[in-house]
GUTORMAR-805598 format. One record per residue: y, x, z of N, C-alpha, C in turn; residue number from 1; residue in three letters. Coordinates in Angstrom, 1 decimal, always signed. Atoms other than C-alpha are relative to their C-alpha. Example, Ala and Ser with C-alpha at 12.3 -4.5 7.8 and 13.67 -1.06 7.14 Angstrom:
2
    n_y    n_x    n_z   ca_y   ca_x   ca_z    c_y    c_x    c_z  nr rest
   -1.2   +0.9   +0.0   -4.5  +12.3   +7.8   +1.2   +0.9   +0.0   1  ALA
   -1.1   -0.9   +0.0   -1.1  +13.7   +7.1   +1.1   -0.8   +0.8   2  SER
END
This chain:
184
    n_y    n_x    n_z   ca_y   ca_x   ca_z    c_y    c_x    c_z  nr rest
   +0.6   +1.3   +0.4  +85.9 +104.2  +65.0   -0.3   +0.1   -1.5   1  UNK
   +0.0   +0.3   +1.8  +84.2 +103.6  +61.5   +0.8   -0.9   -0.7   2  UNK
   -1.0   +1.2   +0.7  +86.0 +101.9  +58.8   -0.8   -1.5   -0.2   3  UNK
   +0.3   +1.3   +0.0  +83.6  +99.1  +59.2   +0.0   -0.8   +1.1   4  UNK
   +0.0   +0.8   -1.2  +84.7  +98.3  +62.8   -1.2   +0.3   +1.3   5  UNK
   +1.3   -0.1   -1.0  +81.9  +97.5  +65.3   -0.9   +0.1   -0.3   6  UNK
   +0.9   +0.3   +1.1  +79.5  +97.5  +62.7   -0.4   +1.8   -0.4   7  UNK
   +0.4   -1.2   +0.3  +77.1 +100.9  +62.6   +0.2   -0.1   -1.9   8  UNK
   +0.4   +0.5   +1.6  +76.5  +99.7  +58.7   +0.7   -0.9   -0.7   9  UNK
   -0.8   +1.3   +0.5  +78.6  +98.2  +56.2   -0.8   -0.8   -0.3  10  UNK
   +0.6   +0.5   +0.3  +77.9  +95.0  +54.8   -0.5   +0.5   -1.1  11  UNK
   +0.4   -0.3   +1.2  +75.9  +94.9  +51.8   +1.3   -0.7   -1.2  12  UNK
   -1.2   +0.6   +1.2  +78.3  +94.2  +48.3   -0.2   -1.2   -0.8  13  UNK
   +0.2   +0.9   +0.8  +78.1  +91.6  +46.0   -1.1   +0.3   -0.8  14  UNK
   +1.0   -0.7   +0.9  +76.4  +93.7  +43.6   -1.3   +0.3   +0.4  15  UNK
   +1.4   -0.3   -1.0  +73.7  +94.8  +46.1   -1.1   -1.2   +0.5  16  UNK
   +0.6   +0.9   +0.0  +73.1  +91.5  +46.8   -0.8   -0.4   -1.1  17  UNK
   +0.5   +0.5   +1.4  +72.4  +90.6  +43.3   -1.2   +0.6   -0.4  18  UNK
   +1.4   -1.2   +0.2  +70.1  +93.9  +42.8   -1.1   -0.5   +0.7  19  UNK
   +1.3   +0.2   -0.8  +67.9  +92.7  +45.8   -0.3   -1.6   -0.3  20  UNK
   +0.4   +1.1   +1.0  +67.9  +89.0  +44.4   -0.7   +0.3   -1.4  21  UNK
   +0.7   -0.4   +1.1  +66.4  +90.4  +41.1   -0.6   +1.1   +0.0  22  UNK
   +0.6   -1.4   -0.4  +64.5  +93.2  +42.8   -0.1   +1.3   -1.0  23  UNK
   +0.0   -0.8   +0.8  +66.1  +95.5  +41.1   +0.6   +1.2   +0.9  24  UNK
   -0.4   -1.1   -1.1  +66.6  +99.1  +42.9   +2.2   +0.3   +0.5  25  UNK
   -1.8   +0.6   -0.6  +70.5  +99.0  +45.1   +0.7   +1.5   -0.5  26  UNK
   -0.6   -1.2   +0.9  +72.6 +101.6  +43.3   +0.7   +0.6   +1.8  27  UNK
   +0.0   -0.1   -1.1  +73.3 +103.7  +46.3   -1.2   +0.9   +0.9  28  UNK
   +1.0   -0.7   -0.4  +70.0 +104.3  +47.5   -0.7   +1.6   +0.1  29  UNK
   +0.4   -1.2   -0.5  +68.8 +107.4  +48.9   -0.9   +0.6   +0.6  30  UNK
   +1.8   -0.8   -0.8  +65.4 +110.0  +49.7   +0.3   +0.0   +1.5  31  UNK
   -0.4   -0.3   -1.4  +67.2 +110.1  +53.3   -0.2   -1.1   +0.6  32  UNK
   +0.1   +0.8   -1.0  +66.7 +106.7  +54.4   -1.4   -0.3   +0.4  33  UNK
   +0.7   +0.0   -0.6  +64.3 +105.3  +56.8   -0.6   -1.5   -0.6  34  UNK
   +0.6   +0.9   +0.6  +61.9 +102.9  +55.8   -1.1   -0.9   +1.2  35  UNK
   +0.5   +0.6   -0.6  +59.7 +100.3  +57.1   -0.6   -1.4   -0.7  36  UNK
   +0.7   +1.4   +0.9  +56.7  +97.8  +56.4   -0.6   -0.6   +0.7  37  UNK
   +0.6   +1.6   -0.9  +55.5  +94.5  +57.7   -0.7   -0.8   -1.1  38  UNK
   +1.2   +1.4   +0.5  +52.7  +92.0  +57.1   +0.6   -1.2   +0.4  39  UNK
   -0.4   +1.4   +0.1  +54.2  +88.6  +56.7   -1.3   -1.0   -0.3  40  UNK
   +0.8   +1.0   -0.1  +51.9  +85.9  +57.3   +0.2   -1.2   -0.2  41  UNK
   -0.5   +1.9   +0.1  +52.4  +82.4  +55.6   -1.0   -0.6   +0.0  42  UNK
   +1.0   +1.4   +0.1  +50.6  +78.9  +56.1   +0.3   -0.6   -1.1  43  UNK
   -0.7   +1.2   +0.9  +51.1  +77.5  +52.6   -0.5   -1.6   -0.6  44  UNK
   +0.8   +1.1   +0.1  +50.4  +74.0  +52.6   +0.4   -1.1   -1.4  45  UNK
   -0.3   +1.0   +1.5  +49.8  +71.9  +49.4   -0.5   -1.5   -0.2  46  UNK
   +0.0   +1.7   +0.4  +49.8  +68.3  +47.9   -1.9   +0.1   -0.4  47  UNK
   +1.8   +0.1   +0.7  +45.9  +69.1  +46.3   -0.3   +1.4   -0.2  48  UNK
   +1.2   -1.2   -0.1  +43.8  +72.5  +46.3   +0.4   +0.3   -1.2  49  UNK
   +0.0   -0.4   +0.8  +44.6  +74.8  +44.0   +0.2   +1.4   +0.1  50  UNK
   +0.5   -1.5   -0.1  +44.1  +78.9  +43.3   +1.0   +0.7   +1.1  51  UNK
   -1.0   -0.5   -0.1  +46.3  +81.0  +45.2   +1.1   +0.8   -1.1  52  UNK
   -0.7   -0.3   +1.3  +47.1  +82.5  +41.6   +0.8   -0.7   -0.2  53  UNK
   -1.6   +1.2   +0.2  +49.4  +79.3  +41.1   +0.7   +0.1   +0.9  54  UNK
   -1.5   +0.2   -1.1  +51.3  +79.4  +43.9   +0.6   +1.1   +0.3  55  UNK
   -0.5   -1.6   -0.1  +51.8  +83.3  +44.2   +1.6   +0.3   -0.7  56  UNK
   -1.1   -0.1   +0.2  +54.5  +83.4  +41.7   +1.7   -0.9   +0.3  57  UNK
   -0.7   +0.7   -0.7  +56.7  +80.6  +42.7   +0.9   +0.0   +1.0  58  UNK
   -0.5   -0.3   -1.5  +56.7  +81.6  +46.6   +0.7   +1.7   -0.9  59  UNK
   -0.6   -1.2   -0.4  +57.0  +85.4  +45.6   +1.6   -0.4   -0.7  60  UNK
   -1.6   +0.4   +1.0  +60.4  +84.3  +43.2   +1.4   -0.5   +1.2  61  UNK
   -0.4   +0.7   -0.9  +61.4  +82.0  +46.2   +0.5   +1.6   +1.2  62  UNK
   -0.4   -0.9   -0.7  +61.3  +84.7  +48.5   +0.8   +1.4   -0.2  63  UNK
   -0.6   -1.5   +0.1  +62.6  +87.7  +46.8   +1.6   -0.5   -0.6  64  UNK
   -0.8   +0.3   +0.3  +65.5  +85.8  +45.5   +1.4   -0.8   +1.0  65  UNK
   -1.1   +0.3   -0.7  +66.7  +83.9  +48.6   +0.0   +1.2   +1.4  66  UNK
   +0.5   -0.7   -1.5  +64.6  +85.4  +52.0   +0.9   +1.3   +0.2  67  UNK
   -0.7   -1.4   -0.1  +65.7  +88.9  +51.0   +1.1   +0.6   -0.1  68  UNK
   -1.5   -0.2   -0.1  +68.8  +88.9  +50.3   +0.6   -0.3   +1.2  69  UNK
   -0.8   +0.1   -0.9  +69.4  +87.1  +53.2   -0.3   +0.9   +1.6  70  UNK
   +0.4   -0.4   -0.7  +67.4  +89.6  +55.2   +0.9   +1.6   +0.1  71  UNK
   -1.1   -0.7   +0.1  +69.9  +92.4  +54.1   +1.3   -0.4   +0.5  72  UNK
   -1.5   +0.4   -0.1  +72.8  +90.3  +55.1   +0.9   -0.4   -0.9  73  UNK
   -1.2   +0.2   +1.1  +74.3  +89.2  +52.0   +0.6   -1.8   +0.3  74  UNK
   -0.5   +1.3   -0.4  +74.5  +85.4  +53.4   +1.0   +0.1   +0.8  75  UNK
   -1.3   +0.0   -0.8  +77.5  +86.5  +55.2   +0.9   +0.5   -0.8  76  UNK
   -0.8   -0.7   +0.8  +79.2  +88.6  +52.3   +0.8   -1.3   -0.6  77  UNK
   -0.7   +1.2   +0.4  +80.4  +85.1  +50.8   +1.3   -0.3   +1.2  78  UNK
   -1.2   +0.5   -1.0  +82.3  +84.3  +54.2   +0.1   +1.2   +1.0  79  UNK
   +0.1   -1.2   -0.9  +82.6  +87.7  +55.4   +1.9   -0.2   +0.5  80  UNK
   -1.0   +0.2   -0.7  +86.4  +87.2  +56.1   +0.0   -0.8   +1.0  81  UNK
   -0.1   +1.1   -1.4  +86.0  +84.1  +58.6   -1.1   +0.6   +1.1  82  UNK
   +1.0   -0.6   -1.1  +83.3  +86.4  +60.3   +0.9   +1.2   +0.7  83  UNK
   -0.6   -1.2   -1.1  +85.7  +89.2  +61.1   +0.0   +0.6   +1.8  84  UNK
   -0.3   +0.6   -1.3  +86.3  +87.8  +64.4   -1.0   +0.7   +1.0  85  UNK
   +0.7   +0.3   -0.1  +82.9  +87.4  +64.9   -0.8   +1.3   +0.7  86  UNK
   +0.4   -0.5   +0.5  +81.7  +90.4  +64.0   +0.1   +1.7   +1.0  87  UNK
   -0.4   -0.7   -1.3  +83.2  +92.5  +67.1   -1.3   -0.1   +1.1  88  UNK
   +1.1   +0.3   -1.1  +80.5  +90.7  +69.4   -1.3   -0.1   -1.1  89  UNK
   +0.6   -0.4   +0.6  +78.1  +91.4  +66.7   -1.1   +0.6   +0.4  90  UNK
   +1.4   -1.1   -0.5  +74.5  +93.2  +66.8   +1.2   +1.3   -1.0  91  UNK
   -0.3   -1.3   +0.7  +76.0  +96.8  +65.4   -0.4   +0.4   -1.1  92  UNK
   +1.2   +0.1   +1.2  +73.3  +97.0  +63.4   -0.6   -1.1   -1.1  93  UNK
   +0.1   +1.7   +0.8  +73.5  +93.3  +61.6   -0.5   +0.7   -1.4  94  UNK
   +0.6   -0.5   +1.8  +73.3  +95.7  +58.2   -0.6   +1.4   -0.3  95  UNK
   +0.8   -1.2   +0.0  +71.0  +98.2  +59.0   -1.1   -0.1   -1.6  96  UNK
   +0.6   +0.5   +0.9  +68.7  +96.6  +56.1   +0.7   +0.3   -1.2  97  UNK
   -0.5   +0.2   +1.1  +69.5  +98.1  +52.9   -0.3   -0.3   -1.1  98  UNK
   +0.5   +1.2   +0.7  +67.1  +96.2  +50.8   -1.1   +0.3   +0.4  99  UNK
   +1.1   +0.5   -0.4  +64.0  +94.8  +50.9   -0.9   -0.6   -1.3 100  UNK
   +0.8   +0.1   +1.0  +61.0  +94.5  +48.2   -1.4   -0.4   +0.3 101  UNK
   +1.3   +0.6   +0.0  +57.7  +92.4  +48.1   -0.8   +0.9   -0.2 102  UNK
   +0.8   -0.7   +0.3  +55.1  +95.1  +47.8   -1.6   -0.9   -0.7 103  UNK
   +1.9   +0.1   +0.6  +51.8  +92.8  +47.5   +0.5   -1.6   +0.6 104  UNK
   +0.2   +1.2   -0.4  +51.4  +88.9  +47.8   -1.5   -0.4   -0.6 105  UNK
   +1.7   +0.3   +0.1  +47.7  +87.5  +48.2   -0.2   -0.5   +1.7 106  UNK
   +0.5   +1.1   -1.0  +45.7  +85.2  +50.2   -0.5   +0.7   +0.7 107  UNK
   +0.8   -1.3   -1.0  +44.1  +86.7  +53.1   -1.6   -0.7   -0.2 108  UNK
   +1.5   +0.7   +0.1  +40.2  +86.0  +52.8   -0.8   +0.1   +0.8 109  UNK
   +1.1   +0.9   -1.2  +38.3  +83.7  +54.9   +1.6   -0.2   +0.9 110  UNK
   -0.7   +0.3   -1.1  +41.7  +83.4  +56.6   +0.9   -1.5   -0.1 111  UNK
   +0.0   +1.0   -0.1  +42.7  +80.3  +57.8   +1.6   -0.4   +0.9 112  UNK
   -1.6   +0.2   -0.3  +46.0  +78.2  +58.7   +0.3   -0.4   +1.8 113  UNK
   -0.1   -0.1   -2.1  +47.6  +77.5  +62.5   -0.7   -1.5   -0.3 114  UNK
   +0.0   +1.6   +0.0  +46.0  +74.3  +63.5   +0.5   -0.9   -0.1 115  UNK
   -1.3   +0.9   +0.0  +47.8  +71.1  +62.5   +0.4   +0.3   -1.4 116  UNK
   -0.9   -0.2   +1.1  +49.2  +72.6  +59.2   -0.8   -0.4   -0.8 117  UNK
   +0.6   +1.0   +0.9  +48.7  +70.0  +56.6   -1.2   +0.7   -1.0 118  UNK
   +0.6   -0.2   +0.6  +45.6  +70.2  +54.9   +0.4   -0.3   -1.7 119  UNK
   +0.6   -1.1   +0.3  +45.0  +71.8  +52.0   +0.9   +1.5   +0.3 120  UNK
   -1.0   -0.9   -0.1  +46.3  +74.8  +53.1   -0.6   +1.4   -0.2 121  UNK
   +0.5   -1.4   +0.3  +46.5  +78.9  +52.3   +0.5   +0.7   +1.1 122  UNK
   -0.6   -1.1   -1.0  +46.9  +81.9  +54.7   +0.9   +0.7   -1.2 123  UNK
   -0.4   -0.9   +1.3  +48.9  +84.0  +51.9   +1.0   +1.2   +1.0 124  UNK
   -0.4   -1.4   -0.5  +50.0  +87.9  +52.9   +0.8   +0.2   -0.7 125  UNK
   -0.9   -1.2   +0.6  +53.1  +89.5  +52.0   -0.1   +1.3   +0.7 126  UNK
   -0.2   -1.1   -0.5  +53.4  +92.8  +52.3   +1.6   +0.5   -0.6 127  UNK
   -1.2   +0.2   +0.1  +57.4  +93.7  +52.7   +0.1   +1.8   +0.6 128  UNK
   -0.2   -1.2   +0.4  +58.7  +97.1  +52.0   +1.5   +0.2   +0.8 129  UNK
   -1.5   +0.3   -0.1  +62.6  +97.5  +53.7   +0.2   +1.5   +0.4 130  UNK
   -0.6   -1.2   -0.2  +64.8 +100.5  +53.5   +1.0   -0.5   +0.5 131  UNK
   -1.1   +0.1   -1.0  +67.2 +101.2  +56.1   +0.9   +0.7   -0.2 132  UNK
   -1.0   -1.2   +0.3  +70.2 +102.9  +56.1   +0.2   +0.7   +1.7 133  UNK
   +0.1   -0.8   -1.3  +69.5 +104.2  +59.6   -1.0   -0.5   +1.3 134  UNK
   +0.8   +0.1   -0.6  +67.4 +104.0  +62.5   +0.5   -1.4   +1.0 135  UNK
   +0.0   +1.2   -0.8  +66.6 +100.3  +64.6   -1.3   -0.2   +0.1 136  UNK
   +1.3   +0.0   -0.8  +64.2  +99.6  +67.0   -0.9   -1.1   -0.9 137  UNK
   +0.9   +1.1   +0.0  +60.9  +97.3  +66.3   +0.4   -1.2   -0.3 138  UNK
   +0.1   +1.4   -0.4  +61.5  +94.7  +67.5   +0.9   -0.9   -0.4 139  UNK
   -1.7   +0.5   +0.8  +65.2  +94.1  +65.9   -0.3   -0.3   -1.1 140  UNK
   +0.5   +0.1   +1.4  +63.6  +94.4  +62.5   -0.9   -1.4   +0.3 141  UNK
   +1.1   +1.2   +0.1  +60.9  +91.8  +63.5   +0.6   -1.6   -0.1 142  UNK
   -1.5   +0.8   -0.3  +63.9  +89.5  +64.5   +0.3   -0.6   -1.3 143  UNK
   -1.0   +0.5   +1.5  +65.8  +89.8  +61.6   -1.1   -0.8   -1.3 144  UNK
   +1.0   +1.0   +1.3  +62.7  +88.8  +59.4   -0.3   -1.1   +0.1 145  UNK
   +0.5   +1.2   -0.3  +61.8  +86.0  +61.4   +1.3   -0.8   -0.3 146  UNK
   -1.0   +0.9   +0.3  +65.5  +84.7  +61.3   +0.2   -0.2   -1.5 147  UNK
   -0.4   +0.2   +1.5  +65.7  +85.3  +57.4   -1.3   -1.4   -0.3 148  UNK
   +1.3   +1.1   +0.1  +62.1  +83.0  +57.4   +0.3   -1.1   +0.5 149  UNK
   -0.1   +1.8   -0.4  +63.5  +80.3  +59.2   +0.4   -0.8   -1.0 150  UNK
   -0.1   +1.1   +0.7  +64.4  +77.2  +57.5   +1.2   -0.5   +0.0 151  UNK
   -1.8   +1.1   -0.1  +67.7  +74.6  +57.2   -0.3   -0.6   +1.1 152  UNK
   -0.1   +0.7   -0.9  +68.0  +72.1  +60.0   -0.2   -1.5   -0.4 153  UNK
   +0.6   +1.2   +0.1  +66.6  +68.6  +60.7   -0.9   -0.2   -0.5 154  UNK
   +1.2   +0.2   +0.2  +63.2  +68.6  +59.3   -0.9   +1.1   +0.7 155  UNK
   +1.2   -1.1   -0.2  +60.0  +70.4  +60.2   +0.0   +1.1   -0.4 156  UNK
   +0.2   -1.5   +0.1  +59.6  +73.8  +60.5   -0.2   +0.3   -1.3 157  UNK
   +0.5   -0.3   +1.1  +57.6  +74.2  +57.3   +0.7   -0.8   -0.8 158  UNK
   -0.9   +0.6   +0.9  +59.5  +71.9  +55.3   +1.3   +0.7   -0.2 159  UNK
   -1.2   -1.1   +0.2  +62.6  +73.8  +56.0   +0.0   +1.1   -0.9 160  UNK
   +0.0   -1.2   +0.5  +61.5  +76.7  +55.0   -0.5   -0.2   -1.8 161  UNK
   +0.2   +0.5   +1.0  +60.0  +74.8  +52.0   +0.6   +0.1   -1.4 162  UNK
   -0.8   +0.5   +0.7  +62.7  +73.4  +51.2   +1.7   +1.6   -0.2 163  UNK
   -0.7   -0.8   -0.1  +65.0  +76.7  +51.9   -0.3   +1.4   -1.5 164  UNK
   +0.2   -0.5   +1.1  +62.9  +78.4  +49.3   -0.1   -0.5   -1.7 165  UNK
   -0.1   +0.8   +1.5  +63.5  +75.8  +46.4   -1.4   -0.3   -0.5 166  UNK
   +1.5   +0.3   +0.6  +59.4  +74.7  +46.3   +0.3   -0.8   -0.4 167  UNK
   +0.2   +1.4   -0.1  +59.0  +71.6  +44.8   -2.0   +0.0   +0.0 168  UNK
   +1.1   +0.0   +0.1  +55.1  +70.5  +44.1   -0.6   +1.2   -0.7 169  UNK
   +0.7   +0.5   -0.9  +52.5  +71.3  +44.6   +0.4   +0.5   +1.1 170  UNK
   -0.5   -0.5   -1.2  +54.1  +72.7  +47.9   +0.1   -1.2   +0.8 171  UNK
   -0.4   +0.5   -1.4  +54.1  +70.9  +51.1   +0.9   +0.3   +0.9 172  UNK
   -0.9   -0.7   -1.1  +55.4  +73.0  +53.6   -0.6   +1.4   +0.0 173  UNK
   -0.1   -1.3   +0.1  +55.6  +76.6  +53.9   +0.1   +0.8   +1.3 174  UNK
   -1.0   -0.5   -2.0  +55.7  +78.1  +58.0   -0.7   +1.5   -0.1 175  UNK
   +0.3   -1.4   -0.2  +55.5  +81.9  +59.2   -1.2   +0.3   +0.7 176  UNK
   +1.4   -0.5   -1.6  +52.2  +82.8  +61.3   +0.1   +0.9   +0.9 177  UNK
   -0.4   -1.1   -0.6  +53.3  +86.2  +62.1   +0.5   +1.1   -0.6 178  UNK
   -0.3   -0.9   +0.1  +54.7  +89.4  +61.8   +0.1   +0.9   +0.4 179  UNK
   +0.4   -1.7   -0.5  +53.1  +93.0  +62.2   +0.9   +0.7   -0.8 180  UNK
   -0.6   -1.1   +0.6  +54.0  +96.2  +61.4   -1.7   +0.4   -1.0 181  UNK
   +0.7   -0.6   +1.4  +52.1  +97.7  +58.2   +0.0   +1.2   -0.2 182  UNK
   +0.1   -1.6   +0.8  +51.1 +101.2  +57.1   +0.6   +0.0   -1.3 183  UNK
   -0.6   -0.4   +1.1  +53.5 +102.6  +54.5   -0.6   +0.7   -0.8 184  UNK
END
């Protein structure tokens, strides 16, 4: 048995966290890991019309400071003792994700929001970069992004997530559209 239990991957550290909160490279890192990129598709919906150049920096800050971290796992490193337990019936792979870096944010052009999502609204593209510390399926990775994209509880989807990323105006709401895989 590894020294991290049931757990293929330890968690990430404190420090590591902090690195991928200020996208700054995870000391650690290595030519041997496996990597992996996805197109993130957001609806960004705003109070009044304005460039996607204004709202670009904001979300990407929003995202690389909470989304990603918590897409690594570090939202458990705080209460990683009351998870021990937990952590037995666990995915194995909870910290396969050894960080994660915004490659490209931009509007998609001519593209258009889900129906229903408050007007005025943007399609806006991430493109998301994640090194692994070993190999996991598709579809696990797609998972984990979408659960780091969710939101807090009791409001609307897009609000959540809004509100999960610290927007204030001009932001309305913020929701996922989808998530492909990307050429590296």
């Amino acid at each position: 048995q590894s020294p991290t239990g049931p757990l293929a991957f330890p968690p990430p550290s404190k420090s590591d966290c902090r690195d991928i909160a200020n996208n700054r490279t995870v000391a650690g890192n290595n030519n041997n890991q496996d990597g992996a990129s996805f197109a993130v598709e957001l609806d960004v919906s705003m109070e009044y019309d304005t460039t996607a150049s204004a709202l670009l920096p904001a979300l990407s800050n929003g995202i690389q400071s909470i989304i990603l971290p918590e897409l690594a796992g570090c939202k458990d490193v705080a209460r990683l003792r009351q998870l021990r337990r937990q952590l037995i019936q666990d995915d194995p792979n909870k910290y396969v994700v050894q960080t994660a870096k915004i490659v490209g944010l931009q509007e998609v052009a001519g593209g258009s929001c889900k129906p229903g999502a408050p007007q005025p609204c943007k399609r806006i593209e991430m493109s998301l970069n994640l090194v692994l510390k070993g190999e996991e399926r598709f579809f696990k990775l797609v998972e984990k992004i979408l659960a780091a994209f969710k939101g807090g509880e009791g409001e609307e989807d897009g609000e959540r997530l809004k509100n999960k990323l610290q927007l204030g105006p001009p932001f309305v709401s913020v929701g996922t559209s989808s998530v492909r895989s990307s050429a590296s």
